[in-house]
C-alpha positions as CSV (number, residue, x, y, z in Angstrom):
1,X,30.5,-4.2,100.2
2,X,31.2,-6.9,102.5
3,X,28.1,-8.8,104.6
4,X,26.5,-11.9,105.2
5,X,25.4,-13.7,102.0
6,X,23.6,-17.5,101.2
7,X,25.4,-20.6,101.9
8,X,26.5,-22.0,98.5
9,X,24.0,-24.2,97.4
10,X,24.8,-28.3,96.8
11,X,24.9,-27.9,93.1
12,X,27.4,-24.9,92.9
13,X,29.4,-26.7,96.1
14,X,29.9,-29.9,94.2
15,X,30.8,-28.2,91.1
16,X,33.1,-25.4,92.0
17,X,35.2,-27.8,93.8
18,X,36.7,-30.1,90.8
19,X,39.8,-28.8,89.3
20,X,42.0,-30.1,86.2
21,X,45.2,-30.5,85.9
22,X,46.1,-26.7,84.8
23,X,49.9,-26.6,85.2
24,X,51.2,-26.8,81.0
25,X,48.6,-24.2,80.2
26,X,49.7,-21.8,83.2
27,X,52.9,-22.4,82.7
28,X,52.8,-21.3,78.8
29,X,50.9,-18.6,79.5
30,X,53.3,-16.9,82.2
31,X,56.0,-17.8,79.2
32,X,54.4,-15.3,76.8
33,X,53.3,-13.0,79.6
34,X,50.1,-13.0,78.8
35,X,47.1,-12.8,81.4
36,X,43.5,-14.3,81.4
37,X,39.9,-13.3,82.5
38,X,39.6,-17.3,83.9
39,X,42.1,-16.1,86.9
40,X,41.8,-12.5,87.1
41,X,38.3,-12.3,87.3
42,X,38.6,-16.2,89.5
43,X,36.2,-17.9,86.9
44,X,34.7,-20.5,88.9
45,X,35.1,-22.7,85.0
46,X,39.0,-22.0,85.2
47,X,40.4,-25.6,85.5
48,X,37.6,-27.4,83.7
49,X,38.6,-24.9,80.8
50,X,42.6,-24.7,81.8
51,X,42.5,-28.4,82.0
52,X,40.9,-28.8,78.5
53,X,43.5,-26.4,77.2
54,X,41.4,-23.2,76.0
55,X,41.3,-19.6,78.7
56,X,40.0,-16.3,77.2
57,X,42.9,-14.1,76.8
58,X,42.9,-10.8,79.2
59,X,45.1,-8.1,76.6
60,X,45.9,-4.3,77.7
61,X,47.2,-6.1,81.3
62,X,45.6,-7.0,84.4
63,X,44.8,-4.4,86.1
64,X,41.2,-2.0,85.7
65,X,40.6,1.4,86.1
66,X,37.3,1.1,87.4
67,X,36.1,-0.8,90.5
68,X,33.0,-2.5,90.3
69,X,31.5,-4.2,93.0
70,X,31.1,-7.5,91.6
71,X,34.3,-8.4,90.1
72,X,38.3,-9.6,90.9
73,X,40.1,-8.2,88.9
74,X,42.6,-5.6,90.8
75,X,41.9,-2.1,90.4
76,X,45.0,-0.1,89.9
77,X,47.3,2.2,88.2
78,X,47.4,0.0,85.0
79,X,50.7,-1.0,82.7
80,X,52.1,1.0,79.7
81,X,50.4,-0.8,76.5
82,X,52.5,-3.8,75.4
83,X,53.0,-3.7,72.0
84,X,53.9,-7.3,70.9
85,X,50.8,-8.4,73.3
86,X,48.7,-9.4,69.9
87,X,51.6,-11.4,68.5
88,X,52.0,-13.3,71.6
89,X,48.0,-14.1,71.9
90,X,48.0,-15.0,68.7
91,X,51.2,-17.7,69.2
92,X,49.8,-18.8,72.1
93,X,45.9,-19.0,70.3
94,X,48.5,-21.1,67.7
95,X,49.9,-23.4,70.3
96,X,46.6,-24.3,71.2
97,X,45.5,-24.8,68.0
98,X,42.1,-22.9,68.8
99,X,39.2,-22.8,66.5
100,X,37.2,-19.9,68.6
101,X,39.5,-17.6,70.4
102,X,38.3,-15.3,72.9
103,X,39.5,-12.1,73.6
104,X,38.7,-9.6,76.1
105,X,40.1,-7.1,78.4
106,X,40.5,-5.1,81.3
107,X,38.6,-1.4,81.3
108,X,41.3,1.4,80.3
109,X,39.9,4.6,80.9
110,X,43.3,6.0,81.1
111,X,43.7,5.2,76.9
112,X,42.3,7.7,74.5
113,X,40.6,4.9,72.5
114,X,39.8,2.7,75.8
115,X,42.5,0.2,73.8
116,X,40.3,-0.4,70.6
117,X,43.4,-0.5,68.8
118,X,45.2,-3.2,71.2
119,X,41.8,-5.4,70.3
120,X,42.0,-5.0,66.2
121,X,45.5,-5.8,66.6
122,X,45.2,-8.8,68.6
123,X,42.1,-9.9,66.0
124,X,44.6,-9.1,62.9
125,X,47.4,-11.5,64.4
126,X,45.5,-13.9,65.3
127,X,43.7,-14.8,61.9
128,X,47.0,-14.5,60.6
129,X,48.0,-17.1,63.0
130,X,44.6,-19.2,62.8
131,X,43.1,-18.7,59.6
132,X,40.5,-20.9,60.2
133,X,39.8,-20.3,63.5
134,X,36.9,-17.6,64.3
135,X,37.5,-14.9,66.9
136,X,34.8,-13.5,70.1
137,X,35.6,-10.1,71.1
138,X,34.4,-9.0,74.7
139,X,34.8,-5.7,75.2
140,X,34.4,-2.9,77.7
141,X,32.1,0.1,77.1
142,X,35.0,2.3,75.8
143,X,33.4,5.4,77.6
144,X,30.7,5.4,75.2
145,X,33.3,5.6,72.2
146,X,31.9,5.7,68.9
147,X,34.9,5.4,67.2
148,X,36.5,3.0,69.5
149,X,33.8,0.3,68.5
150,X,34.4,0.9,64.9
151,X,37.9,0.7,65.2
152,X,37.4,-2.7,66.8
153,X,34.3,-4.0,64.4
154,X,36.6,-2.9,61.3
155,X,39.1,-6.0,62.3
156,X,36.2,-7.9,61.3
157,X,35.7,-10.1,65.0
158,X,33.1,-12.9,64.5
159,X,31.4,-12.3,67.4
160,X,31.1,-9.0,69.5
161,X,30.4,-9.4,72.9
162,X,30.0,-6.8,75.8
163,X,28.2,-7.7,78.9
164,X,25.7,-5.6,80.6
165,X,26.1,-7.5,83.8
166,X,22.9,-6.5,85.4
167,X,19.5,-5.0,85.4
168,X,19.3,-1.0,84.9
169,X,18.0,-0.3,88.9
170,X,21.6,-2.3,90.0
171,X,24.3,-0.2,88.0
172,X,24.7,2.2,90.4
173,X,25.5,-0.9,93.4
174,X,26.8,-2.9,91.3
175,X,28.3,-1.2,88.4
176,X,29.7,2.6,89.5
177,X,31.6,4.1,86.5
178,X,29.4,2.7,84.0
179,X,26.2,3.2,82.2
180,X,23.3,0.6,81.3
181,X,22.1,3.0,78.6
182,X,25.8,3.4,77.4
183,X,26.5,-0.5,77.5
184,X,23.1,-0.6,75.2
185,X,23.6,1.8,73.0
186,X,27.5,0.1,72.4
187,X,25.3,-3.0,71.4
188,X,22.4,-1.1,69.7
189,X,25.5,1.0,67.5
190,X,27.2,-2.6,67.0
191,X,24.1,-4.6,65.3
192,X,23.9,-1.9,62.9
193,X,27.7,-1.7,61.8
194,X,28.1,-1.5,58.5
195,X,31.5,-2.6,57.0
196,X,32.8,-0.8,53.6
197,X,33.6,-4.3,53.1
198,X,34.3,-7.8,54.3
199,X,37.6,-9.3,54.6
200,X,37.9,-12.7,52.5
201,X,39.0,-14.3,56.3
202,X,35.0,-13.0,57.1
203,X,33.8,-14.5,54.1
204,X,35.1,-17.8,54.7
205,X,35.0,-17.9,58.4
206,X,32.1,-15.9,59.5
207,X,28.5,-16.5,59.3
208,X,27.9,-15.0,56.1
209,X,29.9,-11.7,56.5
210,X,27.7,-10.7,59.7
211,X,29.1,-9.8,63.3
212,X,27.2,-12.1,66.0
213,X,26.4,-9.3,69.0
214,X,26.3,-11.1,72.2
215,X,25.6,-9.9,75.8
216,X,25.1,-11.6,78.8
217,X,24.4,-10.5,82.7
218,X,24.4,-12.6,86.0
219,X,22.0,-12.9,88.8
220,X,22.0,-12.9,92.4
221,X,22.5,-9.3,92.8
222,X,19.3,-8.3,94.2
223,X,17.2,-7.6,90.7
224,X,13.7,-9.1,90.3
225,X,12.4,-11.1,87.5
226,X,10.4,-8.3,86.1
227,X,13.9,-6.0,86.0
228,X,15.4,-9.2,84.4
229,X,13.0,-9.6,81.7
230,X,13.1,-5.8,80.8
231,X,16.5,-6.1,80.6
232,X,16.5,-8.9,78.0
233,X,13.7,-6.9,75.7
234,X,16.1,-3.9,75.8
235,X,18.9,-6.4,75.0
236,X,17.0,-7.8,72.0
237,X,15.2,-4.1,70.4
238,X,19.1,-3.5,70.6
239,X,19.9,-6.3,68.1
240,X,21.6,-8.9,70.5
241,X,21.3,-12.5,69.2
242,X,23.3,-14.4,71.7
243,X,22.4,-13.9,75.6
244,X,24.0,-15.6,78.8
245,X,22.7,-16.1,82.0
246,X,24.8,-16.9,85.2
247,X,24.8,-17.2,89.0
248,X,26.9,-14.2,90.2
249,X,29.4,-16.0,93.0
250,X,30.9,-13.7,95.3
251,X,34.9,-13.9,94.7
252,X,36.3,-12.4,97.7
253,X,34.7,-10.8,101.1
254,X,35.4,-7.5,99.3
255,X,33.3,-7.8,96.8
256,X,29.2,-7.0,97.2
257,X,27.3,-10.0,98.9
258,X,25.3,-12.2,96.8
259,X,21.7,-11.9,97.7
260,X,20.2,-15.2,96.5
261,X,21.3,-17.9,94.7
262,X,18.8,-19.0,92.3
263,X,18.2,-22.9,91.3
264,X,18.4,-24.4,88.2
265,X,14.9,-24.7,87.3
266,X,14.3,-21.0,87.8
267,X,17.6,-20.7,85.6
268,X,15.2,-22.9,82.8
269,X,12.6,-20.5,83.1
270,X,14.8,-17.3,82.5
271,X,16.0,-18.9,80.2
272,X,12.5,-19.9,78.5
273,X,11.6,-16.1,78.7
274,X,14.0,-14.9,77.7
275,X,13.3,-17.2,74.1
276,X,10.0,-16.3,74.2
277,X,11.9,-12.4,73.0
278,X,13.4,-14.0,70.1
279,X,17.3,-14.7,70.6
280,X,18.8,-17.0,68.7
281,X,20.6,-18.6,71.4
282,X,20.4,-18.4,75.1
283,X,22.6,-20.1,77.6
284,X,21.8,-19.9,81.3
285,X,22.8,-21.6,84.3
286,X,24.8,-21.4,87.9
287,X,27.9,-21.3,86.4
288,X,26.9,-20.1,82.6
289,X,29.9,-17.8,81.8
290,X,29.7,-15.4,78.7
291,X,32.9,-16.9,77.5
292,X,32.3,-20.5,78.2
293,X,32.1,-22.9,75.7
294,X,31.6,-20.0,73.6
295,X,32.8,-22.0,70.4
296,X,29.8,-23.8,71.0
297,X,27.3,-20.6,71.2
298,X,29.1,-19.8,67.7
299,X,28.5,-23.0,66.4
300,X,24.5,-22.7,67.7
301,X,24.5,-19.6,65.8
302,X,25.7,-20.9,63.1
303,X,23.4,-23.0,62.5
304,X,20.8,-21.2,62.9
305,X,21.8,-18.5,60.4
């Protein structure tokens, strides 16, 4: 997976480079044990969101059971599951005094429920915690789970997000031990969930009782702009609302080689196409993240609905 790839271009270099002061945050963090996707996964948006004091939590530990080609987070024989993990996300979402909480995690293949359970406790504890505050889910595939997704959509998150990544013709490169047809039909099964009811905490906090699906893929990885654009019309027949588009940047010489870097004026016009499907938000840029500044994707949503 290694090989030459594109110098980074000036506007990446020039942003990449600027870090925030990130010590408190780390620091409180290691103090509840808890883990993030911002430095597992070496989010290139880690200290401007570190050093504004929010991080997507990283629950069910830090280390995958897959190995895809993109990503940093280590692949390895993963932890027993911790269970006062939820309690101590939803302290430290308290400490923080968040109003959107992210939460994601690491793919468990090695769980029965891919840790579905670990995700609707963490959402229980932390409107317990944050009443107010409105909670993003990103999740893994859960092996095409049925039931795991319920189990996780029956906690009631505001937002369910789960990445496709990339185009359909790249999942085998890119993507080996997943499924584009899987990862849509998780989406496809998520816009039509149907709750037997909605939790007073919904009814006050979400948009009108409904769970926001979300997806969101990077570029760079050798697709074409036709494989793109029939990836966001599969995206949207599946009932995704909210779709992000980033710059794929290679984390370490292990991982697969970025094959272009695109500007960002061809970043607009993705990004214009991709409206032109009917989404009712779309972020994309170099370093557009799926969970950054995703309080402010909820609030676009919001107001929209």
């Amino acid at each position: 997976m290694s090989g030459k790839h594109p110098r980074l271009p000036e506007w990446l270099r020039a942003k990449t480079v600027r870090r925030a002061d990130t010590h408190v945050l780390r620091t409180s963090l290691r103090a509840h044990g808890l883990h993030t996707v911002c430095e597992e996964a070496r989010c290139p948006n880690a200290g401007e969101c570190f050093g504004d004091g929010t991080a997507a939590f990283l629950i069910l530990g830090g280390a995958c059971t897959r190995g895809c080609a993109f990503c940093a987070v280590t692949r390895n024989a993963p932890a027993p599951v911790d269970p006062d993990e939820p309690a101590a996300v939803a302290a430290q979402a308290a400490a923080l005094g968040l109003r959107h909480v992210v939460i994601t995690s690491v793919t468990r293949d090695d769980l029965p429920d891919g840790g579905a359970a670990q995700f609707a406790a963490s959402i229980r504890r932390v409107r317990e915690a944050l009443p107010r505050a409105t909670v993003e889910v990103l999740v893994p595939d859960f092996a095409g789970s049925g039931e795991a997704l319920d189990a996780v959509l029956g906690a009631a998150p505001d937002v369910l997000n789960h990445n496709v990544e990339t185009v359909r013709e790249r999942y085998a490169a890119v993507r080996p031990g997943a499924v584009y047809e899987r990862s849509i039909e998780l989406l496809h099964r998520a816009a039509r969930y149907k709750p037997h009811a909605v939790p007073p905490l919904r009814r006050r906090g979400g948009i009108k009782g409904v769970v926001v699906i979300k997806s969101g893929l990077m570029v760079g990885l050798g697709e074409t702009t036709e494989q793109l654009m029939a990836c966001f019309r599969d995206l949207r027949e599946a009932g995704v609302r909210a779709l992000t588009i980033g710059q794929y940047l290679r984390p370490r010489r292990a991982n697969i080689a970025v094959a272009r870097y695109y500007t960002p004026a061809e970043f607009e016009v993705l990004a214009a196409g991709a409206r032109t499907l009917g989404f009712d938000a779309v972020f994309a840029g170099p370093l557009v993240r799926s969970s950054y500044h995703a309080g402010e994707t909820f609030a676009t949503l919001s107001r929209k609905t």
